[in-house]
C-alpha positions as CSV (number, residue, x, y, z in Angstrom):
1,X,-17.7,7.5,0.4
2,X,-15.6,4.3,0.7
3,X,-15.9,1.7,3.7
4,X,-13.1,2.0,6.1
5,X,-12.2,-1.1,8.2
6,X,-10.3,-1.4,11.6
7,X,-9.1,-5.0,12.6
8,X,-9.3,-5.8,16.4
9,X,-6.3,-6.9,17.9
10,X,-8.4,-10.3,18.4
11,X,-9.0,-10.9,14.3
12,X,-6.8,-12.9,12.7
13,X,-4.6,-10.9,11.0
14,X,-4.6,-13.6,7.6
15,X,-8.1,-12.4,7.3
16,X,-6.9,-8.9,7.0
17,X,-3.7,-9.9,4.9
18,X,-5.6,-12.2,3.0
19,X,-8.4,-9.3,2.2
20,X,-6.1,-6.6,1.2
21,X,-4.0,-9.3,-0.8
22,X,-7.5,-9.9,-3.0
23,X,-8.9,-6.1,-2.7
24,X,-5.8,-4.0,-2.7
25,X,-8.4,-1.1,-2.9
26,X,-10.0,-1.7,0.3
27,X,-8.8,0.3,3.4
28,X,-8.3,-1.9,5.9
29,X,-5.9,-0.9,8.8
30,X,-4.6,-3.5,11.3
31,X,-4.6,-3.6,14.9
32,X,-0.6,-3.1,15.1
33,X,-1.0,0.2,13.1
34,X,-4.5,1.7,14.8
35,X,-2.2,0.7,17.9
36,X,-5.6,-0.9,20.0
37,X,-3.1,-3.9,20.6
38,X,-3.8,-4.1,24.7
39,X,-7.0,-1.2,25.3
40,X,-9.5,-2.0,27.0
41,X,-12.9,-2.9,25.0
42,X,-14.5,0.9,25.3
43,X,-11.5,2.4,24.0
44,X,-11.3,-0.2,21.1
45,X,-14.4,1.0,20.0
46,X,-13.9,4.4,20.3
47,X,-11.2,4.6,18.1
48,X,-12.6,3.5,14.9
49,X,-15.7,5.1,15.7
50,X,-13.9,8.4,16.0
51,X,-12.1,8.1,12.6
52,X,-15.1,6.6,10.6
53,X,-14.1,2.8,10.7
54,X,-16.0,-0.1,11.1
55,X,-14.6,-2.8,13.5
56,X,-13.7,-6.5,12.8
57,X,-13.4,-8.4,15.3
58,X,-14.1,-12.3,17.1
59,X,-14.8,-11.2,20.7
60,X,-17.8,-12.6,20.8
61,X,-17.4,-12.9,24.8
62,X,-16.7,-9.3,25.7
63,X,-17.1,-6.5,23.1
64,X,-20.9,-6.9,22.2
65,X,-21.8,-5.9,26.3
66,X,-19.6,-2.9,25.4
67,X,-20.5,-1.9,22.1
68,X,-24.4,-2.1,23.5
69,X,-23.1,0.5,26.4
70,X,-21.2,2.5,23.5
71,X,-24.3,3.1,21.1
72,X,-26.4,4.2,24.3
């Protein structure tokens, strides 16, 4: 089963550019196309998490107190 990733509006999108540029194979969907752009944290999450992905992101300052509430 392959590794799906979902970039956080947050990540710098060069990272996921830059990735898929290097690893054409990998599936790696941006924020603009997952449409999280502007959801709150919980629903950020949630997305992903419904369609199997695993999130990338740099909100150090907010998202880990919500993904803590989301795995409970």
């Amino acid at each position: 089963m392959p590794v799906l990733f979902q970039a956080d509006a947050d990540l710098n999108q060069n990272i996921v550019l830059a990735t898929l540029r290097r690893f054409p194979s990998i599936d790696f969907q941006p924020a603009t196309a997952a449409g999280v752009r502007g959801l709150a944290d919980p629903d950020v999450l949630r997305l992903p998490a419904e369609q199997g992905r695993i999130l990338v992101s740099h909100d150090q300052r907010t998202m880990p107190r919500h993904f803590a509430q989301f795995i409970q």
